[in-house]
C-alpha positions in Angstrom: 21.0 -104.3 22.2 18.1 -103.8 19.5 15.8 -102.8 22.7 18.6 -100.4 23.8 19.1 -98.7 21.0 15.0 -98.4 20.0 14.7 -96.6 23.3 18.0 -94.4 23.1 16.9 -93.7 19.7 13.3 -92.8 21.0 14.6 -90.6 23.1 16.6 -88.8 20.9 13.7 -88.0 18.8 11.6 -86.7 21.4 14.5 -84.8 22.5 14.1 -82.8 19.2 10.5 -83.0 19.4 11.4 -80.8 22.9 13.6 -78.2 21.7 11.8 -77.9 18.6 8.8 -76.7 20.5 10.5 -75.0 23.2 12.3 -72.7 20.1 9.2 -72.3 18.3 7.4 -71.5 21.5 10.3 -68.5 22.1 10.2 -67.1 18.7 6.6 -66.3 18.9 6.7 -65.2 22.3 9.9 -63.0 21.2 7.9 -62.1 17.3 4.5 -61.0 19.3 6.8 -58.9 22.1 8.1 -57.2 19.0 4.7 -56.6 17.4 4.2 -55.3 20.9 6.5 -52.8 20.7 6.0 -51.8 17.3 2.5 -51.1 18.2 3.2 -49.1 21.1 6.1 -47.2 19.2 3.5 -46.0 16.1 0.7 -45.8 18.9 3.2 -43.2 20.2 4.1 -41.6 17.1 0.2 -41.2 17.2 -0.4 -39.5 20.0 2.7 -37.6 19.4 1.4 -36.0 15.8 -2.1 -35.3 17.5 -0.5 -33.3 20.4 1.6 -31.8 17.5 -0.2 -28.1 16.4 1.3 -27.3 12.7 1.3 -23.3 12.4 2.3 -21.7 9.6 3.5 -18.1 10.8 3.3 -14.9 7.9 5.6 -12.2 9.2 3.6 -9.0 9.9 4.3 -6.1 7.7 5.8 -4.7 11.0 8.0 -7.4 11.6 9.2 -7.5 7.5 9.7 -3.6 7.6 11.9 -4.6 10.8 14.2 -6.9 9.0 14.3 -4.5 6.0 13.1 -6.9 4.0 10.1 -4.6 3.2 10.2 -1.3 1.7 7.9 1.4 3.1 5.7 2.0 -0.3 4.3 -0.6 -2.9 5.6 1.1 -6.3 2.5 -1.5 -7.8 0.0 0.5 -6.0 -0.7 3.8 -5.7 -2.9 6.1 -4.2 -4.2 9.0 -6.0 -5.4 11.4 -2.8 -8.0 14.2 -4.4 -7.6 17.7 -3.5 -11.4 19.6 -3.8 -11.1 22.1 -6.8 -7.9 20.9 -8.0 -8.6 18.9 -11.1 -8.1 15.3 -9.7 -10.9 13.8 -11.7 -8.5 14.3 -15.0 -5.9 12.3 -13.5 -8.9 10.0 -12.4 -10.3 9.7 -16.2 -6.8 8.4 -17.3 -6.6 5.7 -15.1 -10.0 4.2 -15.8 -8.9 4.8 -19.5 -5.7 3.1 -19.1 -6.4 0.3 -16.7 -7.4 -1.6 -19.8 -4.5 -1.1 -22.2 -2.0 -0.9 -19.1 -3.2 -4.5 -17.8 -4.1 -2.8 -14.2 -7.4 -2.6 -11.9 -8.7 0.8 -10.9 -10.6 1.2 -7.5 -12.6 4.2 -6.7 -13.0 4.3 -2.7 -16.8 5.6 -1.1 -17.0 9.3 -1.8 -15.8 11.6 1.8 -15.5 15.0 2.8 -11.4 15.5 3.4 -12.7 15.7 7.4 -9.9 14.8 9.9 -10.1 10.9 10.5 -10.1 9.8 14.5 -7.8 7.2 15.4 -9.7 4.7 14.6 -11.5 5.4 11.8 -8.0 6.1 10.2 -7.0 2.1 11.5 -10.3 1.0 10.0 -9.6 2.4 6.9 -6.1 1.6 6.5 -7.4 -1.9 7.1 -9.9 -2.1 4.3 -7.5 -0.4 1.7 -5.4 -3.4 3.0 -7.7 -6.4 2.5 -8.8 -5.0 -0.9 -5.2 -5.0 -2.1 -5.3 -8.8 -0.6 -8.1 -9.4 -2.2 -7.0 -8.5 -5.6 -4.7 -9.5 -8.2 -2.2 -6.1 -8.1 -0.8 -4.3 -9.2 -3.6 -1.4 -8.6 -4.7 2.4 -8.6 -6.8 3.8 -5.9 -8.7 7.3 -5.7 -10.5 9.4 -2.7 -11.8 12.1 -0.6 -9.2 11.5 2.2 -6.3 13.2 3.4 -2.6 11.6 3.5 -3.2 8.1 5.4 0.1 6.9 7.5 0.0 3.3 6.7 3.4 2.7 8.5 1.2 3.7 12.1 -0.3 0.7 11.9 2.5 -1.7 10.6 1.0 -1.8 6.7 2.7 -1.0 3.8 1.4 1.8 1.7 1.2 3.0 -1.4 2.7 5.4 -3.5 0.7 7.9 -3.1 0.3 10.9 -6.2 -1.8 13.8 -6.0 -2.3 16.9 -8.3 -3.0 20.5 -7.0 -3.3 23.9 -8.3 -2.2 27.1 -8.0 -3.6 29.4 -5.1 -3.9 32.4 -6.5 -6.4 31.2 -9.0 -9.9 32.5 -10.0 -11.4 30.7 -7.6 -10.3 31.9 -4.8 -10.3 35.4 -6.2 -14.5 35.0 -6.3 -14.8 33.6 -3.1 -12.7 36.3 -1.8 -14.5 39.3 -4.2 -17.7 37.9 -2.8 -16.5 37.5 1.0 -17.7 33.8 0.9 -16.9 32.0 3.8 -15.3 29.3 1.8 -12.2 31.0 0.7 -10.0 28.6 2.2 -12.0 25.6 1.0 -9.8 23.2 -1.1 -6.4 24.2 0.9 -4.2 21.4 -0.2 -1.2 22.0 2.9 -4.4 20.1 5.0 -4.9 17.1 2.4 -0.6 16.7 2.5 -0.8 17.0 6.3 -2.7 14.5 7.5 -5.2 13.6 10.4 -3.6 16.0 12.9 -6.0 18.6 14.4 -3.3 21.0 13.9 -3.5 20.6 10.0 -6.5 22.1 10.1 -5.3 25.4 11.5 -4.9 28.3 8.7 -0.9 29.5 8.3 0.4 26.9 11.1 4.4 26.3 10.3 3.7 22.8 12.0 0.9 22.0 9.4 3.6 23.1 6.5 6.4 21.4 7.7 4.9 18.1 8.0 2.8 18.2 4.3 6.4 19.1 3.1 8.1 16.2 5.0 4.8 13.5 3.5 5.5 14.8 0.0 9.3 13.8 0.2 8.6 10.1 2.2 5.3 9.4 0.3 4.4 11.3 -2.7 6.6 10.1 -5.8 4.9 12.7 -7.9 2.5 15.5 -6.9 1.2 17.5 -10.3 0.4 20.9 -11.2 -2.7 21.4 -12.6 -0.8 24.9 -14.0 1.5 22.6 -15.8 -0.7 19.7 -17.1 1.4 18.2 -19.5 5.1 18.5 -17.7 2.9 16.6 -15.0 2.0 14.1 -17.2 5.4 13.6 -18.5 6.9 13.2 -14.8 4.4 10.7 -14.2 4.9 8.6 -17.2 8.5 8.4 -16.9 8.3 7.5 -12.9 5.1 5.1 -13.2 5.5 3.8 -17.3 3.3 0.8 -16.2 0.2 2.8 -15.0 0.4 6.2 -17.1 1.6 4.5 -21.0 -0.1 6.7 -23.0 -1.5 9.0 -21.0 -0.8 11.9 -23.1 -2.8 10.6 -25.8 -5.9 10.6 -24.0 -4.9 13.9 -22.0 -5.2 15.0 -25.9 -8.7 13.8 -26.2 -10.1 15.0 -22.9 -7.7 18.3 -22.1 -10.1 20.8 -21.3 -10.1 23.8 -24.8 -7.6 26.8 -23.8 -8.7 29.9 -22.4 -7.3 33.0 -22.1 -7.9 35.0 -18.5 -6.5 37.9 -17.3 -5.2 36.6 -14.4 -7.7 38.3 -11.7 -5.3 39.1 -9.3 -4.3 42.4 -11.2 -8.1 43.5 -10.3 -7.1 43.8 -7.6 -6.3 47.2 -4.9 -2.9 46.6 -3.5 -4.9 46.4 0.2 -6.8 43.8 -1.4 -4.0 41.9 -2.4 -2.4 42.1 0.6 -5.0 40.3 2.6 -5.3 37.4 0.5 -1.8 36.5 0.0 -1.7 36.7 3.9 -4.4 34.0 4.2 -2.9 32.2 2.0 0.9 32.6 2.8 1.4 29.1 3.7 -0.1 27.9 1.0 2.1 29.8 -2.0 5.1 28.8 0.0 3.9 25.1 -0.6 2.5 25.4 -4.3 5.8 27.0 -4.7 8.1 24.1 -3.1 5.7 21.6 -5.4 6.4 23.8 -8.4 10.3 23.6 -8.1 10.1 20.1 -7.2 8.0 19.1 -10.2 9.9 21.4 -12.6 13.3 20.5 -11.5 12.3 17.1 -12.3 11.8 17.7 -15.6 14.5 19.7 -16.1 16.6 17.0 -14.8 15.2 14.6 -17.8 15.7 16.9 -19.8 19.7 17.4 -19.5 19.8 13.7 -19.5 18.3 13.3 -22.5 20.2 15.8 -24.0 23.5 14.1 -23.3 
């Protein structure tokens, strides 16, 4: 009986022994499937995240300006456009003057001639205007030798543009014309407001007129008088108070002293008169648009002032 039970005993134990061994045997088998898998799961995440290309897309200009989410002029930047002979360079002296007091950067682009652009010389330089205002911390004033620049054409966003021009009937133009200089018609400002159509070019063309009128209204915020200096200022420090606060101050300091002319137009035949007002027809039909439009606007403060 002792013997019996020793062996059934025995074999109990060994019995355990087995299945002990046979479970341990399954749960690593089963533990390093699993490792298995997890390896081959991250392995996959692996080769997942290096297939994987992470872009981060900016909209275009052109494709904010689609959604509306982007309006057609930066009122932080604007473009002073210089018309020859029309006192630009005292607009041009405020700005450098102010920049410091008005916490803004002044940029004076490479001197040019006011020639029509091609194509794409008027891409290239939309471009680098672009990748200056990039480059720098806005907002920012701008001032050159070039005619009106259609940003929009090439999906950019421009800048307020604000030009100053002067009255056509003027002395000079009454000594280029008393000395039959062939540069009567230099310093035309319909051409400047125009653009870089060939047509702008062209002396008296209702096109040419019709299209500085329609730029003025879509680009140019303000376009001064040299005529009326300080009702110019006063438009432009109302509409822009960040860029021209006190600009009549330092028009004070650097206003040119007053001089009385005759005005030389009364020297004058009547044939004489006739001719030059025909060459420049076009041109006191637009200085006399600008002159309402700048006038009415400060008549418009005015009343609302008054009230």
């Amino acid at each position: 009986m002792r013997l019996n039970r020793g062996l059934l005993t025995s074999a109990a134990v060994c019995l355990i022994v087995f299945f002990i061994v046979l479970s341990s045997k399954s749960t690593v088998e089963v533990a390093n499937g699993s490792e298995s898998g997890i390896e081959k799961h991250f392995a996959g995440e692996q080769e997942i995240r290096k297939s994987q290309t992470y872009r981060y897309v900016t909209p275009s200009l052109a494709e904010l300006g689609a959604r509306g989410n982007l309006p057609k002029t930066n009122k932080h930047i604007l473009m002073l456009t210089r018309i020859p002979g029309a006192g630009a360079e005292l607009l041009v002296l405020m700005l450098q003057r102010l920049q410091g007091y008005n916490a803004f950067k002044h940029i004076r682009l490479p001197p040019g001639d006011h020639e029509l652009l091609s194509p794409l010389q008027e891409e290239l330089l939309v471009e680098e205007i672009t990748n200056i205002i990039r480059q720098e911390a806005i907002p920012l004033t701008f001032d050159g030798d070039v005619r009106f620049l259609n940003f929009s054409k090439f999906g950019r966003q421009s800048p307020t543009f604000i030009s100053l021009v002067r009255n056509p009937i003027g002395v000079q133009n009454f000594q280029r014309y008393r000395e039959r200089r062939a540069n009567i018609l230099e310093g035309r400002a319909i051409p400047a407001f125009c653009g870089q159509d060939a047509r702008c070019t062209e002396v008296n063309n209702k096109w040419a007129l019709r299209r500085a009128k329609a730029n003025v209204v879509e680009s140019y915020r303000v376009v001064g008088l040299l005529d009326f200096m300080e009702q110019s200022i006063d438009v432009l420090e109302r509409t822009f108070p960040y860029f021209f606060r006190g600009a009549k101050h330092i028009y004070q300091e650097i206003r040119p002293r007053k001089k009385h002319f005759i005005n030389p137009i009364f020297a004058l035949n009547s044939r004489e008169k006739g001719i030059l007002f025909k060459l420049l027809e076009d041109e006191i039909e637009f200085y006399q648009w600008l002159k309402f439009r700048l006038l009415n606007e400060t008549s418009t403060y005015a009343d609302e002032n008054h009230y």
